[in-house]
Backbone as a printed PyTorch tensor [residue, N CA C, xyz], in Angstrom:
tensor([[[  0.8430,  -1.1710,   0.0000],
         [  0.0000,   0.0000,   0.0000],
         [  0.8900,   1.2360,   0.0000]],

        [[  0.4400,   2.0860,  -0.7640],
         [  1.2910,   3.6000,  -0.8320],
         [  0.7930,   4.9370,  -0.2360]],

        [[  0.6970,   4.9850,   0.7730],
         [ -0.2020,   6.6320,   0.7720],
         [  1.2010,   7.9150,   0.1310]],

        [[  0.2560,   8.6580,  -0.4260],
         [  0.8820,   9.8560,  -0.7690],
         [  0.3690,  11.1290,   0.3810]],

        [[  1.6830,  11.3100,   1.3830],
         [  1.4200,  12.5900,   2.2570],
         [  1.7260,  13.6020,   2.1250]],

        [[  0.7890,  14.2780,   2.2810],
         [  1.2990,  16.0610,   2.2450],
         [  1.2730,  16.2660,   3.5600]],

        [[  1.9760,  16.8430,   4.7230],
         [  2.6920,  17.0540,   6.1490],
         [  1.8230,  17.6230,   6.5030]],

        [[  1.0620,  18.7520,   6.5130],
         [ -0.1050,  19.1750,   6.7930],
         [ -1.1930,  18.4250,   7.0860]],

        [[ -1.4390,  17.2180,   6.5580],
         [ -2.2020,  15.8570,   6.2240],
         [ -1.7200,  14.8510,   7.3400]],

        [[ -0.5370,  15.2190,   7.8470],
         [ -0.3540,  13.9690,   8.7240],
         [ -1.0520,  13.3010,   9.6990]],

        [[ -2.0390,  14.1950,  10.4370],
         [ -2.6140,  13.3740,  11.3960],
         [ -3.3120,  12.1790,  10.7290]],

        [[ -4.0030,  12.9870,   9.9750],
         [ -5.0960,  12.1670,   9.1790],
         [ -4.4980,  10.7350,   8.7450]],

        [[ -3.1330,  10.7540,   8.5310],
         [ -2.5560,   9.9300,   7.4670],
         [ -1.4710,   8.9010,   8.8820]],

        [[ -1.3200,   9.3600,  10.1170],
         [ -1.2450,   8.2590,  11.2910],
         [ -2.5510,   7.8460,  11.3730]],

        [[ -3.9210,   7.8690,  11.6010],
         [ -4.9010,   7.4670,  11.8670],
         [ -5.2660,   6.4100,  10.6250]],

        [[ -5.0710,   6.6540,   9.7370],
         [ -4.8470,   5.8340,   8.8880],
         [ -3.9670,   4.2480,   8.2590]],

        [[ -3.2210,   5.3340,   9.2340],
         [ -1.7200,   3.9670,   9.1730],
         [ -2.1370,   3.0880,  10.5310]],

        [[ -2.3050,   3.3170,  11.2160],
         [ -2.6960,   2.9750,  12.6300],
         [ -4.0250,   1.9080,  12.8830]],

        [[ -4.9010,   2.1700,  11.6670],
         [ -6.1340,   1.2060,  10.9740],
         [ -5.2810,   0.0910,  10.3530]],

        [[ -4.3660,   0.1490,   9.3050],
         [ -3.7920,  -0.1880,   8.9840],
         [ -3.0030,  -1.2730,   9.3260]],

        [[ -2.1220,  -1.0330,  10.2770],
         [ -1.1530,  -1.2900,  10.7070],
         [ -1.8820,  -2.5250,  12.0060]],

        [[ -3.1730,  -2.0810,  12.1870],
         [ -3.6920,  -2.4390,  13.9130],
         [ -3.4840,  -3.9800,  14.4920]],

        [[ -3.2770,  -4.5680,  13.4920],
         [ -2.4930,  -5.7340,  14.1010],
         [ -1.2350,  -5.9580,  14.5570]],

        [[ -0.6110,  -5.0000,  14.5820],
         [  0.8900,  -5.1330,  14.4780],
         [  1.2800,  -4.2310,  15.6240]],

        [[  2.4660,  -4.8430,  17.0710],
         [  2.6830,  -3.6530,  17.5170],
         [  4.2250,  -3.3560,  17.1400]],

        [[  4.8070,  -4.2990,  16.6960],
         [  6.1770,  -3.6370,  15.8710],
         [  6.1970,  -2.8810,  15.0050]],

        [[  6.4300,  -1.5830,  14.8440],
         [  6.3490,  -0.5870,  13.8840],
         [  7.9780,  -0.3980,  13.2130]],

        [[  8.4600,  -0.2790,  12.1390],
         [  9.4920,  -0.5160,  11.4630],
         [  9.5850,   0.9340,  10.8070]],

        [[ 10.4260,   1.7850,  11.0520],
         [ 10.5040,   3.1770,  10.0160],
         [ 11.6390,   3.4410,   8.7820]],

        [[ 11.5220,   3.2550,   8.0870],
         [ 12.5840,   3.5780,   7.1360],
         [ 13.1580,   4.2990,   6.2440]],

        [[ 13.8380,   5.2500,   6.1670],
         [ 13.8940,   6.6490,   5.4280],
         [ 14.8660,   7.5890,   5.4060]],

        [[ 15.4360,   8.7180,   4.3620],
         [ 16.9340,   8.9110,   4.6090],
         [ 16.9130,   9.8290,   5.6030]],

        [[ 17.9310,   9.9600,   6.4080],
         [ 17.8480,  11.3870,   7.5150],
         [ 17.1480,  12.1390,   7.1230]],

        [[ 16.2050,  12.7310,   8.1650],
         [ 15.2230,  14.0290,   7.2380],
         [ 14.4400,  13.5650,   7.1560]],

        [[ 13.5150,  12.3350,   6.4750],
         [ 12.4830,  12.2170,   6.0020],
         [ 11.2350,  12.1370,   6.2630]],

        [[ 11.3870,  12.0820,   7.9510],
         [ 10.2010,  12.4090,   8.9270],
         [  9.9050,  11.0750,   9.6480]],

        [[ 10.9550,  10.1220,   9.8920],
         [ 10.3930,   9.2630,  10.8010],
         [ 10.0540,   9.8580,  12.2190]],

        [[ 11.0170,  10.6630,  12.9400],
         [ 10.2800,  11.0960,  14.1280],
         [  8.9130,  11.7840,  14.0290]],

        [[  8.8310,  12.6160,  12.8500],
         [  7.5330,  13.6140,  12.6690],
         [  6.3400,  12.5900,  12.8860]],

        [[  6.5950,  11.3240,  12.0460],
         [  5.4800,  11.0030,  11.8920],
         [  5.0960,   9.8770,  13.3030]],

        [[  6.2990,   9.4720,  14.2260],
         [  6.1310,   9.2580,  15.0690],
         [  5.1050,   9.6730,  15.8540]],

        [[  5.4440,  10.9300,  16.0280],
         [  4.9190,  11.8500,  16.9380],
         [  3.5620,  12.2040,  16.8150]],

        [[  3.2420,  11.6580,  15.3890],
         [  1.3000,  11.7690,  14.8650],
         [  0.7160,  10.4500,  15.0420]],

        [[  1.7790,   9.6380,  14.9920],
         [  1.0970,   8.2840,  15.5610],
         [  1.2420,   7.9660,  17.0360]],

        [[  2.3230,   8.7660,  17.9130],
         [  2.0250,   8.6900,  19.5190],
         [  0.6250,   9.7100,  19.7590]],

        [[  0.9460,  10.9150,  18.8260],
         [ -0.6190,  11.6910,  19.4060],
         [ -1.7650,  11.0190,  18.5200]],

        [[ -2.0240,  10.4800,  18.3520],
         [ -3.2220,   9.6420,  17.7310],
         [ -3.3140,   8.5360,  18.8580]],

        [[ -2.4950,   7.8070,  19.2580],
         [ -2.8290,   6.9930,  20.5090],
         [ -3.1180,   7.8260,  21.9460]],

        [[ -2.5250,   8.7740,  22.0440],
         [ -2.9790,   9.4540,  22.7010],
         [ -2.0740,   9.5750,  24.2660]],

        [[ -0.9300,   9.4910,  24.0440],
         [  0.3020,   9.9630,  24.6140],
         [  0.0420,  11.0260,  25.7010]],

        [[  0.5620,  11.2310,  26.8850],
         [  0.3290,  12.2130,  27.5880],
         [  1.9730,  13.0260,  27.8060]],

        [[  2.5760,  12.2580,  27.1010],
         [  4.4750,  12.7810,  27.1140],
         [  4.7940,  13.7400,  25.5920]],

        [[  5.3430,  14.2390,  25.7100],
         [  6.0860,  15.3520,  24.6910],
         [  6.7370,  14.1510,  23.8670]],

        [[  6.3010,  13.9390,  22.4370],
         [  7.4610,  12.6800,  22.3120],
         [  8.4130,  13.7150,  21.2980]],

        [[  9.7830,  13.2120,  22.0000],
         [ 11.1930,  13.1570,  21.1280],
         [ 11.9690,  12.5750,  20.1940]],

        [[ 12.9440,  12.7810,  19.7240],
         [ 13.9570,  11.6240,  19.1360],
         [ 14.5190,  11.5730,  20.4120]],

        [[ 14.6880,   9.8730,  20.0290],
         [ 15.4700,   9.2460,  20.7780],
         [ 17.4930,   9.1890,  20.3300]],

        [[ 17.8200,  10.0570,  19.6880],
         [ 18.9430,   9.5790,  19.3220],
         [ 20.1930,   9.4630,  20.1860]],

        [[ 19.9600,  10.4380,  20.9650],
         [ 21.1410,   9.9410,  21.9480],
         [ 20.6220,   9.3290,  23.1980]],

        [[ 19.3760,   9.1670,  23.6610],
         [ 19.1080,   8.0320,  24.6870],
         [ 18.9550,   6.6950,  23.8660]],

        [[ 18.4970,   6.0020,  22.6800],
         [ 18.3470,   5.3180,  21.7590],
         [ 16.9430,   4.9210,  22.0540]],

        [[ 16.1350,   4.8330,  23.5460],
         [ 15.1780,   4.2690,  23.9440],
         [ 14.2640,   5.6600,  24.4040]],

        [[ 13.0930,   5.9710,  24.1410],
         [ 12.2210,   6.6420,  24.6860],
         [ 10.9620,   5.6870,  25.2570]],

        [[ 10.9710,   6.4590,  26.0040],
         [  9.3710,   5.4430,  26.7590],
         [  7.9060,   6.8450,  26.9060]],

        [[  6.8030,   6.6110,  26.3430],
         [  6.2220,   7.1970,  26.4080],
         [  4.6710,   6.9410,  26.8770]],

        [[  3.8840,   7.2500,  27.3310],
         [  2.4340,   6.5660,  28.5200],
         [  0.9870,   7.2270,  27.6290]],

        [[  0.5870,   6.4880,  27.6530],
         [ -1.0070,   6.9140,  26.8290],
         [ -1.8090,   7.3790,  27.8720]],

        [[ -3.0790,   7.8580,  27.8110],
         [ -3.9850,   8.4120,  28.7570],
         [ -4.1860,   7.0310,  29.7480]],

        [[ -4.2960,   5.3320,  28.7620],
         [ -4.9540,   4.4190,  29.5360],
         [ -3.7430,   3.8780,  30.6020]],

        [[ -2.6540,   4.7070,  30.4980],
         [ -0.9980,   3.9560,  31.5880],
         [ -0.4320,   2.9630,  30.3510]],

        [[ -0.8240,   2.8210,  29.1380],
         [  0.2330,   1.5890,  28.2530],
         [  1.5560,   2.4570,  27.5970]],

        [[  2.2330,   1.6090,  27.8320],
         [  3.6540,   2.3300,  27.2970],
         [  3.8310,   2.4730,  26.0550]],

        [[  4.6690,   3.0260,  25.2690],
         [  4.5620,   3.1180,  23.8100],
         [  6.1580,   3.4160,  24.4430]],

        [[  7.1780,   2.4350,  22.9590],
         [  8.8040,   2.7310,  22.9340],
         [  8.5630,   2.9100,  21.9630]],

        [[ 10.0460,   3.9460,  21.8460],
         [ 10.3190,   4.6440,  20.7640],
         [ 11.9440,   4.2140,  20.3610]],

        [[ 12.3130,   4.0200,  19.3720],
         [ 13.9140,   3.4060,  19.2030],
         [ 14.3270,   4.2700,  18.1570]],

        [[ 15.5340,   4.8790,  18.2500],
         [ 16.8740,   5.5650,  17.1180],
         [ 17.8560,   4.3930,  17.0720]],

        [[ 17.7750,   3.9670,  15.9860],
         [ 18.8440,   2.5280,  16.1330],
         [ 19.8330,   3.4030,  15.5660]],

        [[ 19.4770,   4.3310,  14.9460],
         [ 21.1790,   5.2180,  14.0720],
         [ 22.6340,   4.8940,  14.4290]],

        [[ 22.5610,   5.3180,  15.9110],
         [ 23.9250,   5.6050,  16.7560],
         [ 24.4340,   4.1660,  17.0490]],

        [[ 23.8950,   3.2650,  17.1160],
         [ 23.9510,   1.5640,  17.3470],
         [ 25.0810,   1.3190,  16.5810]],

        [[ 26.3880,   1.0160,  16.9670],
         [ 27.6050,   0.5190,  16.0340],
         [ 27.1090,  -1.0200,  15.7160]],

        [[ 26.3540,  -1.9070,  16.0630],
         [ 26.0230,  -2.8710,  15.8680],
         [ 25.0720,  -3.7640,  16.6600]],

        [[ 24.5880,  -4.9610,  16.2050],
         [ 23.4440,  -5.3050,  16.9650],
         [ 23.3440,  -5.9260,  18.3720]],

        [[ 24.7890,  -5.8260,  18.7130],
         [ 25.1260,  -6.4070,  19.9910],
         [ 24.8870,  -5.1510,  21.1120]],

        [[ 24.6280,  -3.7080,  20.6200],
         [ 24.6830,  -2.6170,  21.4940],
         [ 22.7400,  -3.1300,  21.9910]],

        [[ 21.8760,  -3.2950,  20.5980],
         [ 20.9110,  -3.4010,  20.8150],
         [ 20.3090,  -5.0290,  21.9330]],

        [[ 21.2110,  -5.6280,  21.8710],
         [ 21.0250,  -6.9830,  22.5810],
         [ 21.4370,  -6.6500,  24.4260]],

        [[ 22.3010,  -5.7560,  24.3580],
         [ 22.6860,  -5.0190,  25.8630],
         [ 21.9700,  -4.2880,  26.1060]],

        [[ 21.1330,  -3.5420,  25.8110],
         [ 20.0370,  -2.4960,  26.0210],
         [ 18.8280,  -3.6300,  26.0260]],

        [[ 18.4420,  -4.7700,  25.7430],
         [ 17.7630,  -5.5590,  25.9560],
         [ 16.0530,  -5.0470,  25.0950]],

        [[ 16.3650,  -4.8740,  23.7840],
         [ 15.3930,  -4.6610,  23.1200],
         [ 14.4780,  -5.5610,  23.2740]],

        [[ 15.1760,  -7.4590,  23.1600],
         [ 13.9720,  -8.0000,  22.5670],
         [ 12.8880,  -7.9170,  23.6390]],

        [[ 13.6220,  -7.4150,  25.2270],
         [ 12.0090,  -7.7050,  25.8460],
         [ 10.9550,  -6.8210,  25.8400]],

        [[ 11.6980,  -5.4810,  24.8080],
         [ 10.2950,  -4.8020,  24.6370],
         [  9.6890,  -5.1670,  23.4190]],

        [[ 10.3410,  -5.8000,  22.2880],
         [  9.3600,  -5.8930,  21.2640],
         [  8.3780,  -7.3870,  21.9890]],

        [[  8.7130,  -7.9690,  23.0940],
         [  8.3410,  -9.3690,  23.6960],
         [  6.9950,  -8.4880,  24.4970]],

        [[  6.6480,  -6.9360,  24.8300],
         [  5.5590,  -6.2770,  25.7470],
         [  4.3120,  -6.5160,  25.2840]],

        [[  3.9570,  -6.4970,  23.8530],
         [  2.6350,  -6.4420,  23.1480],
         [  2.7580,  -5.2030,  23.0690]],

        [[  3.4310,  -4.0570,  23.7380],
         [  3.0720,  -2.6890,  23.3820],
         [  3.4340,  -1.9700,  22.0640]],

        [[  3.8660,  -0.9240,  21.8960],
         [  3.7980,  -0.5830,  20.6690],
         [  5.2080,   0.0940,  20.3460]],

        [[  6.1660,  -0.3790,  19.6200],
         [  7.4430,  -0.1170,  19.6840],
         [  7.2780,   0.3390,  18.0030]],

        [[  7.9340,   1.3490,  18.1830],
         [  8.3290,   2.2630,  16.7040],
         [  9.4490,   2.6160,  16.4770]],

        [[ 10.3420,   1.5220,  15.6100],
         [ 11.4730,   1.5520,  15.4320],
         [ 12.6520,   2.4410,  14.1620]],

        [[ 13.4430,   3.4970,  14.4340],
         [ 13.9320,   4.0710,  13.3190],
         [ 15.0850,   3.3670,  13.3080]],

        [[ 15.6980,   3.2750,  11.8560],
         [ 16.7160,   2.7460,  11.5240],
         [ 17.0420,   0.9510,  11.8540]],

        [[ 15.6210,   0.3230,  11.6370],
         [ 15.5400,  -0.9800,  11.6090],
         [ 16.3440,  -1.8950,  11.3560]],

        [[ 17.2470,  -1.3750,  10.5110],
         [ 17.8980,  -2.3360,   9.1370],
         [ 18.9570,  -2.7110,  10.4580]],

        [[ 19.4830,  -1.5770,  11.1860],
         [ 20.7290,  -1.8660,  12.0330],
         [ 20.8070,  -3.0720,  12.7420]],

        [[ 19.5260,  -3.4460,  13.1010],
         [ 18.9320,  -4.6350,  14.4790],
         [ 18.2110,  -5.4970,  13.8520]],

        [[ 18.3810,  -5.8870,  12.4500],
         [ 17.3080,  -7.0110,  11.2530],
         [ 17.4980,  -8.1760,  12.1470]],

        [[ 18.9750,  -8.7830,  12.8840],
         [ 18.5820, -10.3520,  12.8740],
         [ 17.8080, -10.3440,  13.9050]],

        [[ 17.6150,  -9.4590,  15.4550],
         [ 16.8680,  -9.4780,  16.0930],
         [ 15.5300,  -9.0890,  16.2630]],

        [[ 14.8870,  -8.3920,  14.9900],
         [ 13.9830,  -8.3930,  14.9340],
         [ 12.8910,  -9.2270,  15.2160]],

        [[ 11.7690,  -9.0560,  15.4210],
         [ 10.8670, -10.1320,  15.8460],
         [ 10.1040, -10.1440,  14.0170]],

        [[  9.5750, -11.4490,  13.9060],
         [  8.5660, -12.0390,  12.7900],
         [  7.8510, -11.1340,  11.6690]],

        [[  7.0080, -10.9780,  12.7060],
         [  5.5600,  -9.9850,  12.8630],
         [  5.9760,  -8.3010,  12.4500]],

        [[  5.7340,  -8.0700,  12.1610],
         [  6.1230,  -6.6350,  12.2930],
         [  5.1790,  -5.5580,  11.2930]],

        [[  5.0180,  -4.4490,  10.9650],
         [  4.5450,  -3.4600,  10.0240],
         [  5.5450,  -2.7170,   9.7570]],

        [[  6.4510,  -2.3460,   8.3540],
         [  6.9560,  -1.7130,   7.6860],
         [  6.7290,  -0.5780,   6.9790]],

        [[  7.0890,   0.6540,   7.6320],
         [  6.8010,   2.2690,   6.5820],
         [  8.4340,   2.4070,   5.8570]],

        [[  7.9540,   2.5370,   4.9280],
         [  9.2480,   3.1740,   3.7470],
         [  9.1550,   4.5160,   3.4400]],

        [[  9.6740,   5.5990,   3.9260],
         [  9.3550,   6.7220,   3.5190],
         [ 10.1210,   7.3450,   2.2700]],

        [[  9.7120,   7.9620,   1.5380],
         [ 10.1860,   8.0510,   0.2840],
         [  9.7700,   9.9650,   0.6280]],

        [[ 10.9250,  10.7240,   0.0780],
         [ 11.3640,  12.1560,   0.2510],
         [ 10.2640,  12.5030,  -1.7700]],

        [[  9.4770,  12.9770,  -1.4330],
         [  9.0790,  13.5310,  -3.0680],
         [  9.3100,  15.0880,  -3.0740]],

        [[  8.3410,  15.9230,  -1.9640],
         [  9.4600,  17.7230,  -2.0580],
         [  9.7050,  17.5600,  -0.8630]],

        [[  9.8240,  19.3690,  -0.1270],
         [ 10.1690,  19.5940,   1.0460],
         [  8.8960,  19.0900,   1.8100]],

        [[  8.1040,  19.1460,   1.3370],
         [  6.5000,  19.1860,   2.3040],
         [  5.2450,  18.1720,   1.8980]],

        [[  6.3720,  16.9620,   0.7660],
         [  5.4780,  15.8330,   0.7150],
         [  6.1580,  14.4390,   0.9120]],

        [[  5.6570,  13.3980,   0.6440],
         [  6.0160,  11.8740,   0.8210],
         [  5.3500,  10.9360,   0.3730]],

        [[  6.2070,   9.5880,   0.1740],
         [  4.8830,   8.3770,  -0.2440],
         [  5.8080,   7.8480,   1.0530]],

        [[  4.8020,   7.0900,   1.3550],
         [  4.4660,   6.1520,   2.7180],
         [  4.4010,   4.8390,   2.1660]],

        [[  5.6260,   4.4020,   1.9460],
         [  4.7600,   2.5510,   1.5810],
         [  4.9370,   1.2780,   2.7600]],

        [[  3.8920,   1.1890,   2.9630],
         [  3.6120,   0.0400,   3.8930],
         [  3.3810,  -1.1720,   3.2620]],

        [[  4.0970,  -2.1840,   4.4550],
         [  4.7990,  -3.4950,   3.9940],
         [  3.8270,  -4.2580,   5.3600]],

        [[  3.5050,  -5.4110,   5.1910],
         [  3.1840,  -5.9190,   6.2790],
         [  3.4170,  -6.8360,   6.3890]]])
């Protein structure tokens, strides 16, 4: 599936992905620096309904963030990760093991530990203020 976003459009277009996606709580982001994986993070934590400011995680690598109902939502910057053994010491797999909802940037870094299951966004750069979204499931 491809959505075409215009940034202005984003909420609309997490609520969408989020229908989408609703089986899945591994979220996978993929895209060149810039391309709005945190942005769009941040429309799919406020669409669940987050009561935390969400950030990049790049220099903590882990954000933890709480919905109105107390469920956690992680947030991951795998960027800074020299390899997948940093992510095995930080003890990822037992959060993708929560059921909660983990939204991962820079996936590719941590592939063998990935879990099965997962939902895949590919973000693709078209101008300054648009995107295609292709979801993989």
């Amino acid at each position: 599936m491809i959505l075409k976003s215009v940034w202005k459009e984003l909420s609309h277009i997490a609520c969408q992905l989020l229908s989408y996606g609703a089986d899945h709580r591994i979220w996978l982001l993929e895209g060149p620096i810039g391309s709005g994986k945190t942005t769009l993070i941040k429309e799919l934590c406020k669409a669940l309904k987050t009561v935390h400011t969400v950030n990049s995680p790049t220099f903590s690598i882990i954000n933890e963030y709480e919905t109105v109902d107390y469920m956690p939502i992680y947030h991951f910057d795998c960027y800074r990760l020299d390899n997948v053994n940093d992510a095995i010491a930080l003890d990822f797999e037992s959060y993708f093991a929560s059921g909660c909802y983990c939204f991962i940037e820079w996936p590719s870094k941590i592939q063998s530990i990935l879990p099965l299951d997962y939902f895949l966004i590919t973000i693709e750069v078209k101008t300054a203020t648009s995107r295609n979204l292709i979801c993989h499931i």
